[in-house]
TORNU-434657 format. One line per field, with one value per residue (C-alpha): residue in three letters; x, z, y; residue number from 1. Coordinates in Angstrom, 1 decimal. Layout:
<recs>
residu	c(ALA  ...)
east	c(X  ...)
up	c(Z  ...)
north	c(Y  ...)
num	c(NUM  ...)
</recs>
This chain:
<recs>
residu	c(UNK  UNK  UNK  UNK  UNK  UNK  UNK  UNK  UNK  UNK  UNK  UNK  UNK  UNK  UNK  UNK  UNK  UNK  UNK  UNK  UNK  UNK  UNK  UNK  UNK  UNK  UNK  UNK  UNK  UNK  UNK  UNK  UNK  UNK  UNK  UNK  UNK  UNK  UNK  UNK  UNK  UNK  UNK  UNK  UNK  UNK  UNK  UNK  UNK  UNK  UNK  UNK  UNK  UNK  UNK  UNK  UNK  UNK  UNK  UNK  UNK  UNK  UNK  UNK  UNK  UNK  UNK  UNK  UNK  UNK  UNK  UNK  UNK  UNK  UNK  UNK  UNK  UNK  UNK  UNK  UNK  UNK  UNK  UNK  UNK  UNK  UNK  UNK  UNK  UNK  UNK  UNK  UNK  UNK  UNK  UNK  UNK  UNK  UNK  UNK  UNK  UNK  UNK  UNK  UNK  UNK  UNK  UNK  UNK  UNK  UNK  UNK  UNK  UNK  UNK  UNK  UNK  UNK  UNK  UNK  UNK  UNK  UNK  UNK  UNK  UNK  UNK  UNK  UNK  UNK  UNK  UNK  UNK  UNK  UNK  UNK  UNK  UNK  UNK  UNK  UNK  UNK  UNK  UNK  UNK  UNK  UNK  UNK  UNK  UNK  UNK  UNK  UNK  UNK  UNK  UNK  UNK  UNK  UNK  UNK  UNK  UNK  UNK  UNK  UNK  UNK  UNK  UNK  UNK  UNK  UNK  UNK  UNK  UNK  UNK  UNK  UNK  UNK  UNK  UNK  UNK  UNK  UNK  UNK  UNK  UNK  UNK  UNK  UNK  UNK  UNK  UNK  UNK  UNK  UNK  UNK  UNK  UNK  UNK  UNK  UNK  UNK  UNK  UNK  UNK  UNK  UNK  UNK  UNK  UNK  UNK  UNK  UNK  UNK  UNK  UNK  UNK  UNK  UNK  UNK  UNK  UNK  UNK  UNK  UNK  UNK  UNK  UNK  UNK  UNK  UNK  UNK  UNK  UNK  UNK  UNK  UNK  UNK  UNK  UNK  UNK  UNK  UNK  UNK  UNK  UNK  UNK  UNK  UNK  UNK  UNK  UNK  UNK  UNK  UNK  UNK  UNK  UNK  UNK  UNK  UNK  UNK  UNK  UNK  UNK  UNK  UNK  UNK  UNK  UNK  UNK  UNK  UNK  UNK  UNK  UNK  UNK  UNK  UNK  UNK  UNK  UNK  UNK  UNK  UNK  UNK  UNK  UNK  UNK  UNK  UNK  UNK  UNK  UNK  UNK  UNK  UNK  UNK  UNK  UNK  UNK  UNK  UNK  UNK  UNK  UNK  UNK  UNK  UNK  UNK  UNK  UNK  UNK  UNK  UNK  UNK  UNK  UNK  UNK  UNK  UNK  UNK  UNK  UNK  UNK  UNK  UNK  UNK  UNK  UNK  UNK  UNK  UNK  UNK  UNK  UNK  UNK  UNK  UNK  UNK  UNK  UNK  UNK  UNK  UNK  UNK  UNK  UNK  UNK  UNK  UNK  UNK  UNK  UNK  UNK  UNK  UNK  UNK  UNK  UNK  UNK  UNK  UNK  UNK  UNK  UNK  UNK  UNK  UNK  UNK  UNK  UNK  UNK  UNK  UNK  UNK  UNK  UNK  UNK  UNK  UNK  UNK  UNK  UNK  UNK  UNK  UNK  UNK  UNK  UNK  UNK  UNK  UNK  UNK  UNK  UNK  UNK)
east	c(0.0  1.1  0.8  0.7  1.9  1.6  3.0  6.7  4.9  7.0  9.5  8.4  5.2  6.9  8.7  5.8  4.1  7.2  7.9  4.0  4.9  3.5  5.4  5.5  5.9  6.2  6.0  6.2  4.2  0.1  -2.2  -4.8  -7.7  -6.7  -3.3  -4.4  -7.2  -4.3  -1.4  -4.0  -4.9  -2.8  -2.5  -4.2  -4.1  -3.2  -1.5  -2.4  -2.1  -4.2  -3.4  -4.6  -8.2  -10.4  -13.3  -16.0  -14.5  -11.1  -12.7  -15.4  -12.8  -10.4  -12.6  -9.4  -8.5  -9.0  -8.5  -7.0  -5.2  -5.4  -1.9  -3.0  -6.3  -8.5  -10.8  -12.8  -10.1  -11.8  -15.5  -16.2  -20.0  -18.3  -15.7  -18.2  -20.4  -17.7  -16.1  -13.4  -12.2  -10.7  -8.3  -6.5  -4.6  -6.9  -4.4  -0.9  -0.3  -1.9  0.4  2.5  -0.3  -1.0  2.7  2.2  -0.4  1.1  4.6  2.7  0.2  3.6  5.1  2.0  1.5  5.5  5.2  8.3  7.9  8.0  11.3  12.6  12.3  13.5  16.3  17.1  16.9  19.4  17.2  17.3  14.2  13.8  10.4  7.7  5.2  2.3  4.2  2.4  2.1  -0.4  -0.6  -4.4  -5.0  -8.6  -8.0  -11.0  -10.3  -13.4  -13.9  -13.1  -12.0  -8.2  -6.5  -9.0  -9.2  -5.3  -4.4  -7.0  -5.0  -1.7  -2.9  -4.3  -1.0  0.8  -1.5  -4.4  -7.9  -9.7  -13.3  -14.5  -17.3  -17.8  -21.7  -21.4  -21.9  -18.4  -17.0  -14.6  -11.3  -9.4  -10.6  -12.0  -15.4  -17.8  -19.7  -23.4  -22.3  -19.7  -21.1  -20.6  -16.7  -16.0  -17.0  -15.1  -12.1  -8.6  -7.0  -9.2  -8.0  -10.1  -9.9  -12.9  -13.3  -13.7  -17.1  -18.8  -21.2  -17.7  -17.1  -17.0  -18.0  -16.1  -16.0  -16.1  -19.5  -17.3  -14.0  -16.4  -17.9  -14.1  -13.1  -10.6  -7.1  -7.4  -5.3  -6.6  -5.2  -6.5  -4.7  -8.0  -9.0  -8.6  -12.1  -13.6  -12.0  -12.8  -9.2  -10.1  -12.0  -9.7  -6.6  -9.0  -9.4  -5.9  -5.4  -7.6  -6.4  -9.0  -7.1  -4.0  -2.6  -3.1  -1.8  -2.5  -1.5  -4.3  -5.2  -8.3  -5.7  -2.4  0.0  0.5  4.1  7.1  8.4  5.8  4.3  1.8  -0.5  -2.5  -4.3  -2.4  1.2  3.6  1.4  3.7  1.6  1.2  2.5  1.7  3.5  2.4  0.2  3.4  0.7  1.3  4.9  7.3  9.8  7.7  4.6  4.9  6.6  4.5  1.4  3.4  3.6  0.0  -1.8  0.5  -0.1  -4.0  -3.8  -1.3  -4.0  -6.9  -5.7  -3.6  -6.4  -9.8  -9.2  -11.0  -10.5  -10.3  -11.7  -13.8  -16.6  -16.5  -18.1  -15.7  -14.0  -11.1  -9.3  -6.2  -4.8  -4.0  -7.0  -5.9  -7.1  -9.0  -10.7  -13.8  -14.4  -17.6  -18.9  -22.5  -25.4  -27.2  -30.0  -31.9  -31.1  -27.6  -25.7  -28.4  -27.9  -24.3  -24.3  -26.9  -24.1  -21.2  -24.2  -24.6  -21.1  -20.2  -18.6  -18.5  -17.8  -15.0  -15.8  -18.0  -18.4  -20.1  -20.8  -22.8  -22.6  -25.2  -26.4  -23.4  -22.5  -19.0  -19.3  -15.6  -16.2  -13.1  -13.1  -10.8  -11.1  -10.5  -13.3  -15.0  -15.3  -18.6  -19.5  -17.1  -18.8  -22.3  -21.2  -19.9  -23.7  -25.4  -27.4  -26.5  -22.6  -20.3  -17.2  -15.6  -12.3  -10.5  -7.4)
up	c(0.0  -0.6  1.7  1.1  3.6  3.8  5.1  7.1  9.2  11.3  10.3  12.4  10.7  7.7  9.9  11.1  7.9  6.3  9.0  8.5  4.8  3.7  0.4  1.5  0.2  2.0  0.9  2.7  1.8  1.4  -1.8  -3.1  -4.2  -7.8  -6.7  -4.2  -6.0  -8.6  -6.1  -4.7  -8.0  -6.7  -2.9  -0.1  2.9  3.2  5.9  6.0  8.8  9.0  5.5  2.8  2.2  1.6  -0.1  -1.3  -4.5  -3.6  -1.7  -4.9  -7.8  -5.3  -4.2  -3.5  -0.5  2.9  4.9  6.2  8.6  10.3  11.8  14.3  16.5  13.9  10.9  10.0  6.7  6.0  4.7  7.3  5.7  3.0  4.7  6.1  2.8  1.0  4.1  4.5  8.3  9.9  12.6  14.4  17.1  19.5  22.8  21.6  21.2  24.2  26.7  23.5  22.9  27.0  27.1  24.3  25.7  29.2  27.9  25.3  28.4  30.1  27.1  27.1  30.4  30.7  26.9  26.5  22.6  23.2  25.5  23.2  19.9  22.0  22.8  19.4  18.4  21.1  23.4  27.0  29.0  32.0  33.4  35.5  34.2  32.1  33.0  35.5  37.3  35.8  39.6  40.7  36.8  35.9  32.8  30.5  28.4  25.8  25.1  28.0  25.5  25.8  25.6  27.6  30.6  31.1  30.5  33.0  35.6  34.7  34.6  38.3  39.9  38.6  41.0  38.5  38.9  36.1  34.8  31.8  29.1  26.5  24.9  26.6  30.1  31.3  34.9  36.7  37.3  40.4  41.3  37.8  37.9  35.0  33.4  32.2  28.6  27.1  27.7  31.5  30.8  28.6  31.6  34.1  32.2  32.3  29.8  27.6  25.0  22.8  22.3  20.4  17.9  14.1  13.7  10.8  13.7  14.9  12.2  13.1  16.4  17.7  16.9  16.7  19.6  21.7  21.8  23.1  25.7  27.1  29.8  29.2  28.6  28.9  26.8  23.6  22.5  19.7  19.3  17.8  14.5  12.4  11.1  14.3  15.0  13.2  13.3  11.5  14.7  16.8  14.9  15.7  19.0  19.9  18.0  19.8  23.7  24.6  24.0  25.5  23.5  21.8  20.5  17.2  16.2  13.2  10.3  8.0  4.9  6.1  2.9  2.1  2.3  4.0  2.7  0.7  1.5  4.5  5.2  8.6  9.7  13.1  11.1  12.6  15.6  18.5  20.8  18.9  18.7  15.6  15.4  12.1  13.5  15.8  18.6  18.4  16.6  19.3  18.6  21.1  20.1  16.6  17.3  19.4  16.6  13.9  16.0  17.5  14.0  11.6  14.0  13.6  9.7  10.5  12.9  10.5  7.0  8.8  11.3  10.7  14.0  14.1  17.8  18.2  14.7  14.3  11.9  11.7  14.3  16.9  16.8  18.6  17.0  19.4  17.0  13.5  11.9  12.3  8.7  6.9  8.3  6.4  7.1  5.8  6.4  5.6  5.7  8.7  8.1  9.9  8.7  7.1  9.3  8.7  4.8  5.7  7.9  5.3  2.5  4.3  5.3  2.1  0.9  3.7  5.4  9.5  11.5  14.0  15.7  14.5  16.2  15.5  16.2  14.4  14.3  13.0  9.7  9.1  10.5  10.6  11.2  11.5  10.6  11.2  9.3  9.2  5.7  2.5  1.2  -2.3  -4.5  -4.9  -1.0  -2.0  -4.5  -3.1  -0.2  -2.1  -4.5  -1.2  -1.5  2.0  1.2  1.3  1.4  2.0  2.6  3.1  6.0)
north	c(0.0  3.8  6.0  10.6  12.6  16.5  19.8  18.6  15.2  14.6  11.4  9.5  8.7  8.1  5.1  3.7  3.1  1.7  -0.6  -1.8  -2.0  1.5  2.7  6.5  9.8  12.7  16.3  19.6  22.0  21.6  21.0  22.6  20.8  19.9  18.8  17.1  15.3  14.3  13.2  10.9  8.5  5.7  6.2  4.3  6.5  10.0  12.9  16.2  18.9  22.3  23.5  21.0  20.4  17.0  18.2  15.5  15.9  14.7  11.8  11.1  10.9  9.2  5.7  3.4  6.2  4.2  6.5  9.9  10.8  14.8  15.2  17.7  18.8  19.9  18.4  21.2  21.4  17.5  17.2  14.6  14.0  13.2  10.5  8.8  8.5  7.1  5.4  6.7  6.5  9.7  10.0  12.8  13.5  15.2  15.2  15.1  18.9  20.6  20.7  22.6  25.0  25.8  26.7  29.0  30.7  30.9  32.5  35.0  36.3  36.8  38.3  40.8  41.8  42.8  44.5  42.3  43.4  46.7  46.2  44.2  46.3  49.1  47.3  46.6  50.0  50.6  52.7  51.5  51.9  49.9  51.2  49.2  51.4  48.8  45.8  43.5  40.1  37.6  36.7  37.5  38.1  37.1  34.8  34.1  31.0  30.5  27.0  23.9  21.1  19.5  22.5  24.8  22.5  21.9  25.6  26.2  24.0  25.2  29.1  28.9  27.2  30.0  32.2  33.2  33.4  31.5  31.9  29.7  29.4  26.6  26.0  22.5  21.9  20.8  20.4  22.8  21.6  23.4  26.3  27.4  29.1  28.4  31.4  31.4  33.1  34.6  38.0  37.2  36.0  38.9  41.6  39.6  38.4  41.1  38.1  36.5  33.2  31.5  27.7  27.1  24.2  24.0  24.3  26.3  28.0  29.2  31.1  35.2  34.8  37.1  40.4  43.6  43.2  41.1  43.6  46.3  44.0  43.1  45.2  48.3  47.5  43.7  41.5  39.1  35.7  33.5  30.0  28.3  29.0  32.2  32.3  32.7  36.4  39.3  40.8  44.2  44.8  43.8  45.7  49.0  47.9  47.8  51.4  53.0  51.3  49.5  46.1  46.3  43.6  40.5  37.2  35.6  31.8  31.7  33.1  32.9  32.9  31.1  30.3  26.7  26.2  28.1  31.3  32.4  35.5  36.6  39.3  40.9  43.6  43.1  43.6  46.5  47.1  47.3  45.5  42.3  38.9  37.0  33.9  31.3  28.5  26.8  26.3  22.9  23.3  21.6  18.7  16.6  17.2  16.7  13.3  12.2  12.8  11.4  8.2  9.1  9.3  7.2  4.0  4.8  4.6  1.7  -0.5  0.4  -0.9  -4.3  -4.7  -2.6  -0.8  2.6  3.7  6.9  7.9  10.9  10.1  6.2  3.6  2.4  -0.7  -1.9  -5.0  -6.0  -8.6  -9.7  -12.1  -15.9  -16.2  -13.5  -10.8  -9.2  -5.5  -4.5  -0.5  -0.1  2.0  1.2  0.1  -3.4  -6.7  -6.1  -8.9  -11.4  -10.6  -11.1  -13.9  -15.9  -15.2  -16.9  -19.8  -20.2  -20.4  -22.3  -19.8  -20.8  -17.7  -17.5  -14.1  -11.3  -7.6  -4.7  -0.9  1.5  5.6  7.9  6.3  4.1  0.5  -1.7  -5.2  -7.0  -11.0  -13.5  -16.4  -19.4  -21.0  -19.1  -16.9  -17.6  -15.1  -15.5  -14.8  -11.9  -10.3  -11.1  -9.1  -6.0  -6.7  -5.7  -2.2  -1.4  -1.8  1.1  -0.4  -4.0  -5.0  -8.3  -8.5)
num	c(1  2  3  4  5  6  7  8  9  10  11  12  13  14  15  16  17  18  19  20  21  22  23  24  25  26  27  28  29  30  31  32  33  34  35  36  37  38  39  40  41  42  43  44  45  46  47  48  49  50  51  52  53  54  55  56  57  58  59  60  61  62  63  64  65  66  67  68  69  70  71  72  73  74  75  76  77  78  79  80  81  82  83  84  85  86  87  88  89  90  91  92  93  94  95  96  97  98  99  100  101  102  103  104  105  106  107  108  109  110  111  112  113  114  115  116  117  118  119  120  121  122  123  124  125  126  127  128  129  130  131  132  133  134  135  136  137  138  139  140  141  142  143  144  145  146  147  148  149  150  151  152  153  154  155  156  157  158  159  160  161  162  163  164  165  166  167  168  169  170  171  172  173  174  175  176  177  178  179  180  181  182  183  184  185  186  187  188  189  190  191  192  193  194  195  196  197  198  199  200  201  202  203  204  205  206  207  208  209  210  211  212  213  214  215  216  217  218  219  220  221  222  223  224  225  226  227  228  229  230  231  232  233  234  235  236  237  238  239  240  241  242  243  244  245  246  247  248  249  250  251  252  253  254  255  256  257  258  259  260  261  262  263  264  265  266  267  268  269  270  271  272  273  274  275  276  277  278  279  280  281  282  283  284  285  286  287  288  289  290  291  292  293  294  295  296  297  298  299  300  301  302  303  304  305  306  307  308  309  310  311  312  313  314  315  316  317  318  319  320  321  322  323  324  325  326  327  328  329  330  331  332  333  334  335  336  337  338  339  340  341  342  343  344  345  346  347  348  349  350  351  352  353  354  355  356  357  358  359  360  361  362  363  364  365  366  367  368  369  370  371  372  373  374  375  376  377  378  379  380  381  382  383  384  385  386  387  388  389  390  391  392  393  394  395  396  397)
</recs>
């Protein structure tokens, strides 16, 4: 099998699929939807990170695709109706990289609340000016972190041992950890909250949902991060925001445009403001993080083609498969719909097929049902199989 990945995976990845028996390529920068669509004719699983797009029409004119594989948090850039339509399992790493981004976000509050730029590009200019005056403690600092999932929830911890007070709202109901007080809305957060970060997911009700309402609502002089998603901030607001005061300063990892590959050119509205640190989507950019979702996601693409595992995937039904088929394994992803494993069970009756072990788990519309079998299987029980309306997709192990 032949495995595509994208935008600098980390080389690890590339191991793992190799020592499964992957042929891999890997390319660094990200594809746009005709190259993409192209680069995939003959390949079996693909990598991306935050860049590259699947659209339905990658996945349609690409039907040998198993699966794909979101090296990083996110799968808004992945049309995950589609994936499951087609069956096309998706997996990502959804824990490997916080710890990176909650450091991020702890150093660039810091960063603000000294105006550490500002000292610093003084510096450079070779003007010396060592006053306290703007520069404070995050100590007894109301933080505001939008959004409780991974990374919400463990910056929350880490922000209150270092002596902050921490107030949080997400649209779901989640628990406190620590100290952590939950807010009612966002409205409540944003009148509380001296520090406010958003960690919001990818969703397409995300999209604007901050703007130029929500800067006015923030209390004078507090300070703005956005390590989520770029789409979500309305940054021309925010850019007047910080000219006129009333932000003190802000933090940007995301962009609605972000160029596909290193060294080609970027543009902000938050560009030459002095108050600013932009930094290009390295949230999640450490040595260790990236290594560890290289291993993380690669050995999910790795388990699902050798063994039909899809633990952990984000749009398929859940099956965890711990070892390798004694003799073949028949992995069958259907609509779901009643009477589908009777139609399959009567097939390898019929054929005299006798089962050895048989699970199965459904999600939404969609089934998988994972049958061992010791003897050889016919072609016929194959094909009959694959002739069933309710079939999506059937692969033998």
């Amino acid at each position: 099998m032949k495995a595509l990945l994208l935008e600098n995976i980390h080389s690890i990845a590339a191991t793992t699929l190799e020592e499964a028996g992957f042929e891999v390529e890997s390319r660094a920068g990200a594809l746009d939807e005709a190259e993409l669509t192209a680069a995939l004719k003959d390949v079996d699983v693909v990598g991306i990170r935050s860049t590259t797009h699947v659209t339905r029409r990658v996945l349609e004119e690409n039907p040998q695709l198993l699966a794909v594989g979101a090296f990083c948090i996110g799968t808004n850039q992945i049309d995950l109706r589609a994936a499951s339509d087609l069956a096309v399992p998706v997996f990502n790493a959804p824990f490997s990289n916080t710890r990176s981004v909650v450091e991020l976000v702890i150093a660039e509050i810091i960063l603000l609340a000294r105006r550490l730029t500002e000292k610093d590009r003084h510096l450079h200019d070779g003007v010396w000016d060592k006053r306290a005056k703007g520069s404070h403690e995050i100590r007894g600092r109301k933080l505001g972190i939008v959004g409780y999932g991974n990374i919400g929830s463990q910056l929350s911890v880490i922000a209150e041992m270092m002596g902050m007070d921490v107030y949080f709202y997400d649209r779901a109901d989640k628990l406190a950890l620590g100290n952590a007080t939950r807010c009612g809305s966002l409205e409540e957060l944003l009148d509380i909250a001296e520090c406010v970060t958003l960690h919001v997911d990818g969703a397409e009700s995300n999209a604007g949902f901050f703007g130029a309402d929500q800067f006015a609502r923030m209390r004078p002089r507090a300070l703005f991060l956005n390590l989520s998603r770029g789409f979500v901030v309305d940054y021309e607001a925010l850019r007047e925001n910080l000219l006129s005061g009333h932000i003190a300063g802000a933090a940007v990892d995301v962009f609605p445009n972000e160029p596909k590959s290193r060294g080609e050119a970027f543009s902000s509205p938050l560009q030459g403001l002095p108050n600013v640190v932009l930094t290009p989507h390295v949230g999640g950019s450490t040595e260790e993080a990236q290594e560890d979702i290289g291993r993380f996601v690669a050995g999910k693409l790795r388990d699902y083609t050798t063994l039909g595992t899809t633990t952990l995937s984000v749009n398929a039904p859940t099956l965890t498969l711990s070892h390798s088929p004694g003799g073949v394994r028949l992995a069958h992803i259907h609509l779901n719909i009643p009477g589908v494993m009777a139609t399959i069970n009567a097939v390898l009756a019929e054929n005299g097929i006798n089962i050895d072990g048989q699970l199965l788990a459904t999600r939404g519309d969609h089934g998988y049902v994972v049958t061992d079998v010791s003897e050889d299987i016919s072609t016929a029980a194959i094909e009959a199989m694959r002739d069933m309306p309710e079939t999506l997709r059937l692969r033998v192990i």
